[in-house]
C-alpha positions as CSV (number, residue, x, y, z in Angstrom):
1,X,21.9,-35.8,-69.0
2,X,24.8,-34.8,-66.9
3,X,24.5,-35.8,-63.0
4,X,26.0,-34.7,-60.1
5,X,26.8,-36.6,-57.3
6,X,27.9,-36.4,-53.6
7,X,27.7,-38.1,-50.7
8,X,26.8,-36.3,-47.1
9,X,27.5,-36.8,-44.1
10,X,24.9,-37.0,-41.2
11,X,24.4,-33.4,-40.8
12,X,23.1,-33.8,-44.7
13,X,25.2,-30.7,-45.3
14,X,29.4,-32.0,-45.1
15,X,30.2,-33.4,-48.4
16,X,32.6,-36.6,-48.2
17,X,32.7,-36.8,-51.6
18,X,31.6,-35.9,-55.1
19,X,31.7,-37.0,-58.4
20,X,30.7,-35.4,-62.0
21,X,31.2,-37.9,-64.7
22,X,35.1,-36.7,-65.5
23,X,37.2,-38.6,-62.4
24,X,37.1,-35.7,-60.4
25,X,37.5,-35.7,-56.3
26,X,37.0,-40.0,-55.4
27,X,34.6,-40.7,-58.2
28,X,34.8,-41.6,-61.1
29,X,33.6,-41.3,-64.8
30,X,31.6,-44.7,-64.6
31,X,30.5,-44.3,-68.2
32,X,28.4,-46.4,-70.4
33,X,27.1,-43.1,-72.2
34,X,29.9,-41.4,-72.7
35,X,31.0,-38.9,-69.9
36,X,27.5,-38.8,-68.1
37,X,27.2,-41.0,-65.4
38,X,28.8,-40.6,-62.0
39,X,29.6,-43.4,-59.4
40,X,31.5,-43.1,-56.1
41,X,33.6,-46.4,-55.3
42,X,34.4,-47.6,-52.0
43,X,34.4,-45.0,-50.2
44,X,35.0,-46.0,-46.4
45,X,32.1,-44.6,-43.9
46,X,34.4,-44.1,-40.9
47,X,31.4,-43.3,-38.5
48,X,28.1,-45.8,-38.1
49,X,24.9,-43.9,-38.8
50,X,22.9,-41.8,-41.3
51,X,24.1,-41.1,-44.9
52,X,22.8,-39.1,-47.1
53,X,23.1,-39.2,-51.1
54,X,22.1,-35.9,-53.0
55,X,21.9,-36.2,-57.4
56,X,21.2,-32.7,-59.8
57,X,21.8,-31.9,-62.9
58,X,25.2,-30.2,-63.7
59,X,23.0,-27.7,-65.9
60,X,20.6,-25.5,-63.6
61,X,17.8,-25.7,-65.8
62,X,18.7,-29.6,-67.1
63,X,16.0,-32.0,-66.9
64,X,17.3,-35.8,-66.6
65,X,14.5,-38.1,-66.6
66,X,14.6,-40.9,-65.8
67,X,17.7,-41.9,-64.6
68,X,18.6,-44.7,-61.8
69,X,21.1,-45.2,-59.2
70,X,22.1,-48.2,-57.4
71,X,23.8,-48.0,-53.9
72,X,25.6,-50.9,-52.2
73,X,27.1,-51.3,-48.7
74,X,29.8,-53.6,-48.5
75,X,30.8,-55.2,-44.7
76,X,34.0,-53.3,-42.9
77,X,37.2,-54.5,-43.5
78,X,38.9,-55.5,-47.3
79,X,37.5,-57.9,-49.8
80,X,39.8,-61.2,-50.5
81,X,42.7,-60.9,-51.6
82,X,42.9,-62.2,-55.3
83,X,45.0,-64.6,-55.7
84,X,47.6,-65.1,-58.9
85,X,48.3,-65.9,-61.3
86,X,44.5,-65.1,-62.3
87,X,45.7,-63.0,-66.1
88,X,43.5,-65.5,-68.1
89,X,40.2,-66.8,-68.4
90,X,40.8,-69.9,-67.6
91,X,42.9,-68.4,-64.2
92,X,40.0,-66.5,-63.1
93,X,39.4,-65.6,-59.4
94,X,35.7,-66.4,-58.0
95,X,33.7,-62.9,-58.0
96,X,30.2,-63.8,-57.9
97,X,28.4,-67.2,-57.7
98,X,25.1,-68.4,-57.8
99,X,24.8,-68.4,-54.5
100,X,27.1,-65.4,-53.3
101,X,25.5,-62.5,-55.4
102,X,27.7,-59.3,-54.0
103,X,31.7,-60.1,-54.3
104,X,34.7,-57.5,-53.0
105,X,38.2,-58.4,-53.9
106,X,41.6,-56.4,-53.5
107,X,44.4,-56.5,-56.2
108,X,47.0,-55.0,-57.9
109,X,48.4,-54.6,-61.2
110,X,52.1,-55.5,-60.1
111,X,53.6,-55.4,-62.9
112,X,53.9,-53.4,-66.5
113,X,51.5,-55.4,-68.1
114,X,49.5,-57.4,-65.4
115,X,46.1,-58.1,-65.8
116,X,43.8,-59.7,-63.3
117,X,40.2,-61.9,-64.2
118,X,37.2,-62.4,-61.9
119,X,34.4,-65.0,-62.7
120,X,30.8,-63.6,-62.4
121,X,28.0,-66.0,-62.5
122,X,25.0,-64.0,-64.0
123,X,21.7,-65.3,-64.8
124,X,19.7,-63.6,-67.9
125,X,17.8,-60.5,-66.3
126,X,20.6,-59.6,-64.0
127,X,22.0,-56.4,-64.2
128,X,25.6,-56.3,-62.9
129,X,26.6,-53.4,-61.2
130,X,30.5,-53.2,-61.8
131,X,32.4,-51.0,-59.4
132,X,36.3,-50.6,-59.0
133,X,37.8,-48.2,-56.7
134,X,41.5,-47.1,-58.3
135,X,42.5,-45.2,-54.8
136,X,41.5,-47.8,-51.7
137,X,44.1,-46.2,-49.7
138,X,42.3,-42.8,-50.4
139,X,46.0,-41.0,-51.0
140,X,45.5,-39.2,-53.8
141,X,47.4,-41.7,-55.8
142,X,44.8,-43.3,-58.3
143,X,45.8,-45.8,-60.7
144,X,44.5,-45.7,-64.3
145,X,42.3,-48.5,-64.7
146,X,40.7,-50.2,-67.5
147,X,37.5,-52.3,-67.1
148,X,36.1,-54.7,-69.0
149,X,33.1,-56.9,-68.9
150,X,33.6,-60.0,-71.3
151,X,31.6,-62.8,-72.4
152,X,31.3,-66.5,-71.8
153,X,33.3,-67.1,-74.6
154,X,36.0,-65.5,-72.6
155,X,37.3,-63.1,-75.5
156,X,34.5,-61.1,-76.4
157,X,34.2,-57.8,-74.3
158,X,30.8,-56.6,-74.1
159,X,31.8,-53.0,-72.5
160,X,34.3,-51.1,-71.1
161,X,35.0,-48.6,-68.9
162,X,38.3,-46.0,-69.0
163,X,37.7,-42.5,-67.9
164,X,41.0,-41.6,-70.0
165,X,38.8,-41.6,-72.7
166,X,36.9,-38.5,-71.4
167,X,40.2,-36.6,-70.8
168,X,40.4,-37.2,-67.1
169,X,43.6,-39.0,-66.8
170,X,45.1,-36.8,-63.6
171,X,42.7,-38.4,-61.3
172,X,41.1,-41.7,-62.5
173,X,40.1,-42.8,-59.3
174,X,36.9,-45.2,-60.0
175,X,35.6,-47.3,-62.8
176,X,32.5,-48.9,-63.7
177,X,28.9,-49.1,-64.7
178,X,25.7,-51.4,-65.3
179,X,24.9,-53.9,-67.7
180,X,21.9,-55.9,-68.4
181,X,22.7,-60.0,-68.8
182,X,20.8,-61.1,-71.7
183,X,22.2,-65.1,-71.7
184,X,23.0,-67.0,-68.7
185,X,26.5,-68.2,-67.8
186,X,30.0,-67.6,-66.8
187,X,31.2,-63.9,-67.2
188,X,34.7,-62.2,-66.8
189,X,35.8,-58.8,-65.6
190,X,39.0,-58.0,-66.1
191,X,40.9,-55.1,-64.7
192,X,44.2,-53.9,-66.4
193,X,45.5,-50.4,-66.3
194,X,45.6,-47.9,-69.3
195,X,49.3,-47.8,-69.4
196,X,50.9,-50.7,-71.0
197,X,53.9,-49.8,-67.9
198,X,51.6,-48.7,-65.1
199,X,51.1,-50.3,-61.8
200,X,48.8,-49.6,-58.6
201,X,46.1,-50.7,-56.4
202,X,42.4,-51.3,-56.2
203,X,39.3,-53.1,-55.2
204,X,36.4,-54.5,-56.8
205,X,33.0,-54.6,-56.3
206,X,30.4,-56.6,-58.7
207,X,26.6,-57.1,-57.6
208,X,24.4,-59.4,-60.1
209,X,21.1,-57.9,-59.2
210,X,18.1,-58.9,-60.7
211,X,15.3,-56.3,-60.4
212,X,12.3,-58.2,-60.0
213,X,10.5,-59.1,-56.6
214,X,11.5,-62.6,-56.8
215,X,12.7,-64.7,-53.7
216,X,16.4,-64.6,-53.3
217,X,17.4,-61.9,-55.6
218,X,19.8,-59.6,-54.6
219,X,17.5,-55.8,-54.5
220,X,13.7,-55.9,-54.8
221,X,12.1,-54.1,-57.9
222,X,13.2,-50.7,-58.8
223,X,11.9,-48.5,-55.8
224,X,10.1,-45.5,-57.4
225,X,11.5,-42.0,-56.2
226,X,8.6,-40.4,-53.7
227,X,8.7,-36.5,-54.1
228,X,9.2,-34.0,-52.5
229,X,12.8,-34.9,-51.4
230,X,14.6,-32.0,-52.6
231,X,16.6,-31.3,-49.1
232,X,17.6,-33.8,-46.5
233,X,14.6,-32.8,-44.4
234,X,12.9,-34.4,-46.7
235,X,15.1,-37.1,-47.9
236,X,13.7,-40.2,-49.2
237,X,14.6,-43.4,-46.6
238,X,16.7,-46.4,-48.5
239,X,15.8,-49.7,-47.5
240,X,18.9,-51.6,-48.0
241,X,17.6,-55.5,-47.7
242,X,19.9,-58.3,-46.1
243,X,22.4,-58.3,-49.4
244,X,23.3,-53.9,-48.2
245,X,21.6,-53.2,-51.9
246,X,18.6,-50.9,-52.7
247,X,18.4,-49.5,-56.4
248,X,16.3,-46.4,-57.1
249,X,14.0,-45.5,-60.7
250,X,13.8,-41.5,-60.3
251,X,13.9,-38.2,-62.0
252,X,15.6,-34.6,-61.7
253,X,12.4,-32.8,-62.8
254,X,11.9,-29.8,-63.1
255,X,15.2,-27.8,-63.6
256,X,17.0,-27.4,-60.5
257,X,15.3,-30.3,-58.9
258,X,17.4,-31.8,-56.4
259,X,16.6,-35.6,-55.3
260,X,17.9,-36.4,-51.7
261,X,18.2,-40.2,-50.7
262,X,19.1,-41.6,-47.1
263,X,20.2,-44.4,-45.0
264,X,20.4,-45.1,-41.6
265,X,22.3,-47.2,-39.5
266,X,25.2,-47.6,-41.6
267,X,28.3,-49.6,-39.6
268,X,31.6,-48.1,-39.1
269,X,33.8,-49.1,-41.5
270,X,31.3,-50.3,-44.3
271,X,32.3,-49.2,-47.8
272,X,29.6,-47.7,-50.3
273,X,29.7,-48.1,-53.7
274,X,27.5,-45.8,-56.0
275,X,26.6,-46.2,-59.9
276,X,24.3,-43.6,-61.6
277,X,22.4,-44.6,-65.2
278,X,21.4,-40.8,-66.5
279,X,19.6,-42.5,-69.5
280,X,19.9,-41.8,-72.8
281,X,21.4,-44.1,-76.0
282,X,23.8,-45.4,-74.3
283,X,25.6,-49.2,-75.4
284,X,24.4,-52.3,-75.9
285,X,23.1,-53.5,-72.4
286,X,22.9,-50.5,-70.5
287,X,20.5,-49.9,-68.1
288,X,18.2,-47.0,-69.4
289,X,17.4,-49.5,-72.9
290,X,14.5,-50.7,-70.0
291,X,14.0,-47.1,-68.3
């Protein structure tokens, strides 16, 4: 269940970047089934216009269904700041609110040891879409981060996410993954990075989406992939709604399938972000446990 990802420019042919599962150009390994999922974070769009995202299997004859991606387009220019001290709990900087459903922040772990906590408000139903981006400046110098949702109770972590653990330390340039919210309340993401000495930079993107058709929710339900759209010709149109999110239910069926998604009128400057669920056992709240 091993997907392949990159991103296209207009011409649906220039690659700006690609990502299999293992940390590799400015992905990352984005795992909640082990080494399988692939996400893109933050990547700046530096022209407004069409995009194109493009998703096979890494195996030619590989048959991954189903699997879902979710795509969100953050405004130019940097998230907040976060603001510190913000290492505990109780310390947090505001993420995601009730009312604000999509949150960006910059930070930095300064210090050996750092460790910096963002509040997410989460209803049950929501799935949040956790997305850090290890290389903002897009130098080739990533920082190692470590990921971790955690409960309400503020000590609990519910999942994790470290592509060291798949071997892919020389590059670690994104984190993350989804996760269904089975109890209302107060959650905490907390970003660290895997050396107990490291430092470096990063942003953070977290969307508490919940996939129903209800008024005010972030994305509509899961849009159903519409074949053929196995080239860009025949790409299938995104409609990103007023919160820049759209989340896709599709397959890569038959082997060699290729599934081509695009979106148009992007601004200069916006940031994507890009998770991929390939399905599967995965842990406790991931997304394909309702796939």
């Amino acid at each position: 269940r091993d997907l392949v990802m990159d991103l296209l420019a207009a011409d649906g042919t220039t690659v700006i970047e690609n990502d299999d599962d293992d940390g590799t150009g400015n992905g990352g390994d984005g795992t909640i089934e082990t080494g399988l999922s692939s996400m893109i974070g933050g990547r700046i769009l530096t022209a407004g216009g069409t995009y194109y995202v493009s998703l096979r299997a890494f195996g030619a004859t590989a048959i991954i269904d189903p699997y879902k991606i979710f795509i969100v387009v953050t405004a130019p220019g940097a998230g907040a700041p976060e603001v510190e001290a913000n290492n505990t709990v109780a310390t947090a900087n505001t993420l995601v609110t009730a009312s604000i459903t999509t949150g960006v922040r910059t930070g930095a772990i300064g210090a050996a040891g750092d460790v910096d906590v963002y509040s997410v408000v989460a209803t049950a139903g929501n799935i949040l879409h956790i997305n850090a981006d290890a290389d903002p400046e897009r130098d080739g110098t990533g920082t190692d981060l470590v990921v971790e949702l955690v409960a309400p109770d503020g000590t609990t972590v519910l999942i994790s996410f470290d592509s060291s653990i798949s071997g892919s330390v020389s590059n670690p340039a994104a984190e993350g993954g989804d996760f269904i919210i089975t109890a209302s309340g107060t959650y905490y993401v907390r970003v660290r990075h895997f050396s107990a000495s490291g430092t470096g930079t990063y942003d953070l993107m977290v969307c508490a989406a919940q996939p129903t058709a209800a008024t005010g929710n972030p994305i509509p339900t899961c849009t159903s992939e519409v074949e053929p759209n196995n080239t860009a010709g025949t790409a299938q149109l995104l409609n990103l709604t007023a919160q820049n999110a759209t989340m896709v239910c599709a397959s890569i069926n038959p082997g060699g399938d290729v599934d081509f998604f695009q979106m148009n009128a992007v601004a200069a400057g916006s940031k994507i972000w890009i998770t991929t669920d390939p399905g599967g056992t995965q842990n406790p709240g991931a997304t394909s446990r309702d796939l």
